[in-house]
Residue, then its C-alpha position, 0 to 999 in steps of 0.5 A: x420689776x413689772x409685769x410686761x403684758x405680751x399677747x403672742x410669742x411674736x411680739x418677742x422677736x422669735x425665729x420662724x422654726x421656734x414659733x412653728x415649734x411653739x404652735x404645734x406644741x399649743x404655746x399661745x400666750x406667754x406666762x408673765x414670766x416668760x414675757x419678763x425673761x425672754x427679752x433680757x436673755x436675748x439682750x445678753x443681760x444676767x437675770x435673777x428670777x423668783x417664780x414659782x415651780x409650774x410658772x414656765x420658767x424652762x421656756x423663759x430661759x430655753x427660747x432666748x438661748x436657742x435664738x444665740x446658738x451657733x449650730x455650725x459650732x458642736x462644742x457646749x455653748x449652753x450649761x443648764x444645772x439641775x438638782x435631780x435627774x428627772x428635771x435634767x430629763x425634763x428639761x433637755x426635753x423641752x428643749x428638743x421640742x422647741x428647736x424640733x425646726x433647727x438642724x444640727x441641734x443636739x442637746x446632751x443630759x448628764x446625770x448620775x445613775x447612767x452609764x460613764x462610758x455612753x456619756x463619754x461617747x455621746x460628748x465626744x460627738x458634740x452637743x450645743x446644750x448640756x443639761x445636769x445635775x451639778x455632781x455629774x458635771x462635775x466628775x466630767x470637768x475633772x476628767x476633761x471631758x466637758x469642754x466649756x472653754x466656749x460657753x455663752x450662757x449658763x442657768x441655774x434652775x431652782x437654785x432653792x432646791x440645790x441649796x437644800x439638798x447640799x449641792x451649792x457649794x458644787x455650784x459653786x466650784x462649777x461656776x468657778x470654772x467656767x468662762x468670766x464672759x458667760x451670761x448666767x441667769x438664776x431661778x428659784x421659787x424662794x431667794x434665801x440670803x445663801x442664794x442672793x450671796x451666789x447670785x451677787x458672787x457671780x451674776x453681773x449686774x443682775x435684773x430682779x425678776x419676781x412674779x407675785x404668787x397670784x400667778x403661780x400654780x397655787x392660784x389654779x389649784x383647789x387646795x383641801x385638807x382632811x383632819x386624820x382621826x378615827x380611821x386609817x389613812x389608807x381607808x380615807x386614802x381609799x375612800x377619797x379616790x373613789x369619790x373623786x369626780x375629775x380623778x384622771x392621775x394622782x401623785x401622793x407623796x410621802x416622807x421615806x423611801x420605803x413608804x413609797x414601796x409599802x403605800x404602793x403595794x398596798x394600793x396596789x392590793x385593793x385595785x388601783x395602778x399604782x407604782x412608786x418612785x423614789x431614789x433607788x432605783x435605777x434611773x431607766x426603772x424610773x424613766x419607764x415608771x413616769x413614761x407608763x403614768x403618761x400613757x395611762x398605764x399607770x393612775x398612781x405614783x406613790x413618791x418622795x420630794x426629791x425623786x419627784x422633782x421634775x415631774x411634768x404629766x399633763x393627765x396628773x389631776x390631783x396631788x395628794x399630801x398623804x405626809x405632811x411636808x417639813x416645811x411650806x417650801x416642799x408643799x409648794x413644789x409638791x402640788x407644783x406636779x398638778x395644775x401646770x400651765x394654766x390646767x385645773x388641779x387638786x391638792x389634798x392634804x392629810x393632817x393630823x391633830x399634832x401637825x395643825x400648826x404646820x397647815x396654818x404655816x402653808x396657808x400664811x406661805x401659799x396666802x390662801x386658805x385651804x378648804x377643810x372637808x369630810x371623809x366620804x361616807x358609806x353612801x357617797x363611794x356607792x352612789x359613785x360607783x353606780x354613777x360609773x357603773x350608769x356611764x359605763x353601760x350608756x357608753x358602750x350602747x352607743x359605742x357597740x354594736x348590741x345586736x349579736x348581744x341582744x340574740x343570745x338574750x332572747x335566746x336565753x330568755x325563750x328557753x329558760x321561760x325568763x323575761x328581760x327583767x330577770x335577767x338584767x339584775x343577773x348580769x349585773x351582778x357579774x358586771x360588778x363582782x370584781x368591784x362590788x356596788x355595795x360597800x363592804x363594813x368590815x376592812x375600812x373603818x366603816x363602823x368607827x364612830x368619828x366625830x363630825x368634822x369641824x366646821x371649817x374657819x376663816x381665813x385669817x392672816x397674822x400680824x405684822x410681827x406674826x401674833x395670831x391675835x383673838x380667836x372668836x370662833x372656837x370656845x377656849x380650850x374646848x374639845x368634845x371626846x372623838x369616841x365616846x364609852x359609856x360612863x363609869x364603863x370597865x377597864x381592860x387590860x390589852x397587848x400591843x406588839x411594840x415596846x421598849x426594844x423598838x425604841x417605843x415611847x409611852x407618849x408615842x403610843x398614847x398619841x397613835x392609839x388617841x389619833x387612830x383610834x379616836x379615843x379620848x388621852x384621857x380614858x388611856x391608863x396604865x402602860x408598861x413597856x417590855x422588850x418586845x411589847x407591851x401593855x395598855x389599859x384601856x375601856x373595853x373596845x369594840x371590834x371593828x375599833x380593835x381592827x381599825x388599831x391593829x394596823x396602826x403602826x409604832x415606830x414602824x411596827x404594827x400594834x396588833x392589838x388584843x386583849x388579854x386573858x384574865x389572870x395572863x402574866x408576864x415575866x418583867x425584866x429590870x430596866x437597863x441602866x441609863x434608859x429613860x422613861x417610866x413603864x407606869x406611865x399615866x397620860x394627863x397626870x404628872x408624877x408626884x416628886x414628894x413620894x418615895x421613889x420606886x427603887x426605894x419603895x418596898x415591892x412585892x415579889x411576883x410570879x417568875x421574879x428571879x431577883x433577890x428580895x430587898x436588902x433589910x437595913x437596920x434602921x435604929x437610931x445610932x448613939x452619939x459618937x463619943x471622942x473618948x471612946x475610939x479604939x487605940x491607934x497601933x503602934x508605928x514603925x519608925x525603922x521600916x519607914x524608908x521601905x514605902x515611897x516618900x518615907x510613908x509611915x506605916x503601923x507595922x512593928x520591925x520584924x526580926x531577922x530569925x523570924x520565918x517569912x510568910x513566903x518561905x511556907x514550909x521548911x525547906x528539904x533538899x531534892x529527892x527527900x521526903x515531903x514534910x507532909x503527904x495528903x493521900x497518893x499526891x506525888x511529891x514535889x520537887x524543891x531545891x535547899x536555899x543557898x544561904x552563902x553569901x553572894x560575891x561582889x561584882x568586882x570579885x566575879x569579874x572575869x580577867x581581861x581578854x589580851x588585845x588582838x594582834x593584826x597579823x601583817x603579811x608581806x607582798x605578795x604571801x598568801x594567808x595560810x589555814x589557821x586549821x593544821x592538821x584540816x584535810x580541808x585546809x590546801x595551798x598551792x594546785x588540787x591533788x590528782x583525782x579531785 
């Protein structure tokens, strides 16, 4: 569909209070894919819209449906859904703001995390506009307490997002329980074939809505990316933000929930305001979060994808990738938080050499390239802070009334014999002792040795069928060192406190020590993996190197490296059965498979080796084997052949009647004489003679057959007598006297 140029919210028919409401708010002109929306929704027709996050779609569909509600009737009339809560807050926001004119109207959101019972209360009251996530609105329609017997439009708000978090087929449901007369409109930034098989499942007669991406909010965000070697990404992180010139609020995101915490904590540490946000915690902890980043309360806000769904402050400057996304989808969403409704923003994305397919995949998705830059140096964060140090002092000059100040300076100076000269470096020198002018060596990497960055290539979009196609501007398959040792310089031994029992592999740690450390995969040797740590061979490292590799984490654990003494020996362990991997193992060099194997290699014991030396096998050669020469077969019985199962032949000879069985052990004694013999005070033991007397058959000892049981047979009227003559308990007739 093509765009409709619309100069003002009045050309589009709307109500007196809502353009009043959208004129305190700063809404002049609106964004094409409200002008393309706002017109069909009026007009009662189903719409399914593509645009990007940050394009103005809550405006698009909220106007048009606020225009056709019923404020006499309290029941739902409008269900938004929504994949988080945050964006459910979000949009039952803006919705309030624009109907801020219209009396009567409530707007309720559902989500989950919040109190059943308030919800219940508060649909019990009534509300025109529901807005939820769809796990939510589900449990009240099972309960029966959301009634959408009355609905007239229902929306589904980045559709994309739901389907990938697994809410679909919930949708799905919902939609099925919902009246077939309802108006629907669909929005998501991508339209994947599950989506347009919803839409045409449910959307009558659909109008296509796409905006292209020129429009969205990639085109008013500089994008930028660092290539992560040789230094920490917490010290880069740092080292960016103090440059920073337009730095006002930032959103970095991670992949996990508890790197949220531990990023946060850290920034925390090193002075900045910052908190995280991720999904658990509860949701009024959340809503106070977002709500101290709007007030300036709070600078930073450590997130993952999904908890920062939904997220819309204005003062957010700058989106820092600090993980890579899995996929363009989710980098579209995140730099979506900064450069919303016309706004300038910053995205900043930190990749690592393994992940450089992923950035061009972003570049193909967004169709812009994506500018690389350095890492500030030592000189750019000082010359920075002195630059706000410079602004901070014009400010209050101007701001402040200095008179009082300027007193006690004279007074200070004509007691102590001191000039002004003296005493302003003085006082500077306290100004800034919590964030010190002069940047510090140790405790950010500054002394790695990095290599300068690579000059930034163009832009170049793939075939038709994807082929990269000829690359001119890089040398083939030409890498220059990122840490250089001197040549021929001596190898040593270190410890590093991940290995076998952390799930660690030799390729992990050679690609963390290669990455953080900028050293060449080629200078790293011999790693042997044990339980909990191991060990690496590598040249002779420098110290703030050792420190900037300490805190590199594997699999979660710190390596803390160090070397290791001379002569200092571990006790090595056998691997378990079934374990994969080699603890000699050599990056850039493949194992020789012609070789003997190492179990069957002789090895030399070691110090504290508890296993037994290797099996000696005699390794002579055999003589042929001669048919003539095989011993005699035994002889086989031919009468005990019936004892065995099938008739088995077994080469055993009869055995004869007289003959004493194995079992029967000593000769037998009757009970009570002496033992056959005696060792030492052991009591004797009990045995019983054998009875050697032929058994009777069975018909034999049967018993004689008990006579048939007579039934008595008693006349009318007679009472049974006891049984028991003679019983004193037995009595017919009355009880004697004296009972």
């Amino acid at each position: 569909m093509t765009e409709t140029v619309v100069e003002t919210f009045a050309e589009l028919k709307l109500s007196a209070p809502i353009l009043q409401a959208l004129a305190e708010v700063g809404y002049e002109t609106p964004s094409p894919i409200q002008a393309a929306c706002i017109p069909l929704l009026m007009a009662g027709q189903d719409i399914l819209g593509e645009a990007q996050t940050g394009t103005g779609k809550t405006a698009a569909f909220a106007l048009p449906f606020l225009e056709r509600l019923d404020l006499a009737d309290k029941r739902p009339q409008i269900l938004v859904l929504t994949p988080t809560r945050e964006l459910a807050i979000q949009v039952a926001e803006a919705f309030q703001t624009y109907a801020r004119y219209l009396r009567d109207f409530h707007v309720l959101p559902i989500y989950g995390g919040q109190s059943m019972v308030v919800q219940l209360r508060q649909l019990s009251r009534g509300a025109q506009v529901i807005v939820g996530t769809p796990g939510r609105v589900m449990d009240h329609l099972e309960r029966k307490s959301l009634d959408l017997s009355n609905l007239k439009a229902l929306v589904l708000d980045e559709a994309d997002e739901m389907l990938r978090m697994g809410f679909i087929d919930d949708v799905d449901w919902i939609l099925e329980h919902t009246p077939d007369t309802r108006q629907t409109a669909l929005f998501s930034a991508t339209m994947p074939d599950v989506i347009r098989r919803v839409a045409h499942k449910h959307l009558k007669d659909p109008r296509e809505i796409k905006i292209k991406a020129a429009t969205s909010t990639v085109a008013t965000t500089r994008q930028r990316y660092w290539q992560v070697r040789g230094v920490n990404k917490l010290d880069a992180l740092t080292r960016i933000l103090e440059v920073e010139e337009d730095f006002d609020a930032a959103i970095i995101f991670v992949r996990t929930k508890i790197a949220t915490e531990e990023l946060a904590d850290k920034l925390e540490a090193r002075g900045y305001a910052a908190a995280a946000i991720n999904g658990d915690m509860t949701q009024g902890l959340r809503e106070r979060v977002i709500e101290q980043l709007k007030s300036s309360t709070l600078d930073i806000l450590v997130a993952t994808d999904v908890a920062a769904r939904g997220i819309d402050v204005p003062r957010v400057t700058h989106v820092i990738n600090y993980d890579i996304p899995y996929d363009t989808e989710a980098y579209v969403h995140r730099i979506g938080r900064t450069g919303r409704a016309g706004r300038q923003g910053n995205a900043i994305l930190f990749v690592a050499p393994r992940e450089r397919g992923m950035l061009r995949a972003i570049e193909r998705a967004t169709r812009q390239p994506i500018e690389q830059i350095s890492l500030p140096t030592r000189e750019d964060v000082q010359g920075r802070r002195v630059a706000q140090l410079k602004q901070q002092i014009l400010d209050s000059i101007e701001a402040e009334d200095m008179q009082y100040f300027s007193e006690v300076l004279d007074q200070l100076a004509e007691e102590n014999d001191l000039s002004l000269e003296d005493i302003a470096p003085a006082l500077l020198y306290l100004v800034q002792r919590e964030r010190p002018l002069q940047v510090e060596e140790q405790g950010t990497g500054w002394a790695v040795a990095t290599a300068p960055a690579e000059a930034p290539r163009k832009f170049e979009e793939r075939g038709e069928h994807g082929d990269r196609g000829e690359r001119s501007d890089r040398p083939p398959r030409e890498r220059a060192p990122r840490h250089e040792f001197a040549e021929g310089s001596k190898s040593q031994r270190y410890r590093i406190e991940v290995g076998r029992n952390h799930n660690a592999t030799p390729k992990e740690i050679v690609g963390a020590i290669a990455n953080e450390g900028g050293i060449d995969g080629r200078l790293i040797g011999q790693i042997d993996l044990f339980g909990d740590f191991s060990t690496v061979e590598l040249p002779a490292l420098p110290e703030p190197l050792l420190n900037v590799l300490k805190r590199t984490r594997v699999r979660q654990q710190p390596l803390n490296i160090r070397a290791l003494a001379e002569g200092e020996v571990f006790e090595k362990k056998r691997d378990p059965v079934g374990r994969s991997g080699s603890r000699d193992f050599r990056p850039d060099s493949r194992p020789d498979y012609r070789s003997e194997s190492r179990d069957s290699a002789p090895r030399k014991p070691w110090q504290g080796d508890s296993r037994p030396a290797p099996r000696k096998t005699d390794d002579r050669p055999r003589s042929p084997y001669n048919f003539e020469d095989r011993p005699a077969r035994p002889r086989e019985s031919t009468e005990r052949a019936g004892h065995f199962a099938g008739g088995e032949r077994r080469p055993y000879p009869p055995r004869d009647s007289a003959e004493r069985r194995p079992f029967d052990g000593p000769a037998k004694r009757s009970f009570g004489g002496p033992p056959a013999s005696s060792f030492g005070d052991a009591p004797p033991k009990r045995s019983f003679a054998r009875d050697d007397t032929p058994r009777r058959s069975f018909d034999e000892r049967a018993p004689a057959p008990r006579e048939g049981f007579a039934k008595p047979a008693f006349k009318a009227g007679e009472k049974p007598k006891s049984s028991f003559k003679g019983s004193k308990s037995s009595f017919s007739g009355k009880p004697k006297k004296g009972w």
